[in-house]
matplotlib code that plots the C-alpha trace (Angstrom):
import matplotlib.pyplot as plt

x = [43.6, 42.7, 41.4, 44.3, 42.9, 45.8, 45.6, 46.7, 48.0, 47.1, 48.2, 49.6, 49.5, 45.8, 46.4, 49.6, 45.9, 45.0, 48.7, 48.8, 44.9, 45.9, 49.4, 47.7, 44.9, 43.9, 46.6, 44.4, 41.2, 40.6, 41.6, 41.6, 41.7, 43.8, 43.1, 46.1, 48.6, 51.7, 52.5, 54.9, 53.2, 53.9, 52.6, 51.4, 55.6, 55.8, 58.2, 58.0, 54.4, 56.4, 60.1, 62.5, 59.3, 59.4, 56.0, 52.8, 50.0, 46.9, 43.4, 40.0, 37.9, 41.1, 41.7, 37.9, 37.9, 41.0, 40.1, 36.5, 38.0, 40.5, 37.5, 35.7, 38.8, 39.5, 36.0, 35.9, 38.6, 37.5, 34.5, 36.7, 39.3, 35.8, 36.9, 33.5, 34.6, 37.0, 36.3, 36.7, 36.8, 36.3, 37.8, 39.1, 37.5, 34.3, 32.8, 29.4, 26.5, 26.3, 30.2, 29.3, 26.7, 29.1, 31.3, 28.6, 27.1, 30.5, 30.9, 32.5, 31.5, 31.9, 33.1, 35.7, 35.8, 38.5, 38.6, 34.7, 34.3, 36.5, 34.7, 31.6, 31.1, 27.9, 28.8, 27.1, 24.0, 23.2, 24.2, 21.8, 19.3, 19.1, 18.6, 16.4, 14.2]
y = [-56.9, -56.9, -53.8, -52.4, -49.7, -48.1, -47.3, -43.8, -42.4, -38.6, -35.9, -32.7, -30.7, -32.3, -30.7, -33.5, -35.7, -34.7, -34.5, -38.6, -39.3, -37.3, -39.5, -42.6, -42.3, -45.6, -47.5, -47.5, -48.3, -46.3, -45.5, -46.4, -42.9, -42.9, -44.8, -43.2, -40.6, -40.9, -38.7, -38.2, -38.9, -37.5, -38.7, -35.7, -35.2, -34.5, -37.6, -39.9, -42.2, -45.5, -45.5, -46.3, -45.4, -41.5, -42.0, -43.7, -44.2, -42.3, -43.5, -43.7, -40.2, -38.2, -38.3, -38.1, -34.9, -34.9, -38.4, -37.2, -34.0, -35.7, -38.4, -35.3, -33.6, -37.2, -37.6, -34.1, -34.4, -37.9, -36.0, -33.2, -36.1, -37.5, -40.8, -42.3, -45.9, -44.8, -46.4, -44.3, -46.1, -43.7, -44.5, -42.8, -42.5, -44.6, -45.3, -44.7, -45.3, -41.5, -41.5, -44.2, -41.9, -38.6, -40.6, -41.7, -38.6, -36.8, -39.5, -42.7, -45.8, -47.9, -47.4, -49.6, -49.4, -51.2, -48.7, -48.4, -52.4, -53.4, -51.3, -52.0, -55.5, -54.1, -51.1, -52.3, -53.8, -50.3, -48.3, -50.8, -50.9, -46.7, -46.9, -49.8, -48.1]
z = [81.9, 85.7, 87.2, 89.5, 92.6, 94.4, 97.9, 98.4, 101.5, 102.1, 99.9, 101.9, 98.0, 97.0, 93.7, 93.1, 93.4, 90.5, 88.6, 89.4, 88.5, 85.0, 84.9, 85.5, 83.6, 81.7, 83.9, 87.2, 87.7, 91.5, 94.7, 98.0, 99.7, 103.0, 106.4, 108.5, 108.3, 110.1, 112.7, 115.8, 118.6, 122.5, 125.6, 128.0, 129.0, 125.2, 124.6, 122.0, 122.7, 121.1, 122.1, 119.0, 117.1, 115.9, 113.7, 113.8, 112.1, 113.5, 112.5, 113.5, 114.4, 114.4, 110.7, 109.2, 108.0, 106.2, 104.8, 103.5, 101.8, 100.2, 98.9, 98.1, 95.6, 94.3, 93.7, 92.2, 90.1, 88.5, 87.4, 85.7, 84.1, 82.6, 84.3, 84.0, 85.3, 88.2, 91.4, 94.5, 98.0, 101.1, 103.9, 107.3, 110.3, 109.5, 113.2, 112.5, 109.7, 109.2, 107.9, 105.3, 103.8, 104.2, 102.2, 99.5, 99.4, 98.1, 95.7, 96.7, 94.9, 98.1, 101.8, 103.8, 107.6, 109.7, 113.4, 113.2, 112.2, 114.5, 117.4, 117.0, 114.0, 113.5, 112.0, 108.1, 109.6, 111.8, 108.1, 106.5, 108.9, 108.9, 105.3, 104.7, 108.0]

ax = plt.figure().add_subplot(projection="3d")
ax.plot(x, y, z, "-o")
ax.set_aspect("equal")
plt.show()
């Protein structure tokens, strides 16, 4: 009886996206689009960055774009499923007021920051003040 939004992590095939959003349809009520994506990382020697530690999660800047066109074909395809009351949540690489609108714009119901909020805790009043200006 309570909504449930799953928090999906990225989709290399973004057409499997749409495979689960069909396959889940009337089970889940949204998604949380992807915050990091987990990659090897190398120092400049090209060894492992974190010893014992092949992966890690990058975030922030470095995964916007995949993280807003991934929002933008979930977004896209909710519209296509006719899934009036799905609830998208965009979020990757919001650091500044302009990425909450880029992820409005392409359709998210709401936007979640942790890099950006945690670099700068004013990161919603600047996107408020912009818009309220």
């Amino acid at each position: 009886e309570r909504p449930l939004i799953v928090k999906v992590g990225y989709f290399k095939d973004q057409e499997a996206i749409n495979f689960f959003m069909k396959s889940s349809k009337g089970i889940i009520a949204g998604f949380s689009s992807a915050n990091t994506y987990a990659r090897k990382v190398t120092n400049n020697e090209g060894k492992g960055a974190f010893p014992g530690r092949p992966m890690a999660g990058i975030s922030g800047s470095a995964i916007r774009t995949l993280s807003l066109q991934q929002a933008e074909n979930i977004a896209q395809y909710r519209d296509e499923l006719g899934l009036k009351d799905f609830v998208l949540i965009g979020i990757g690489g919001v650091t500044k007021p302009e990425h909450i609108d880029a992820y409005l714009r392409i359709g998210s119901n709401a936007v979640q920051t942790a890099v950006g909020a945690w670099a700068d805790p004013y990161l919603a009043q600047k996107y408020k003040k912009e818009m309220y200006a």
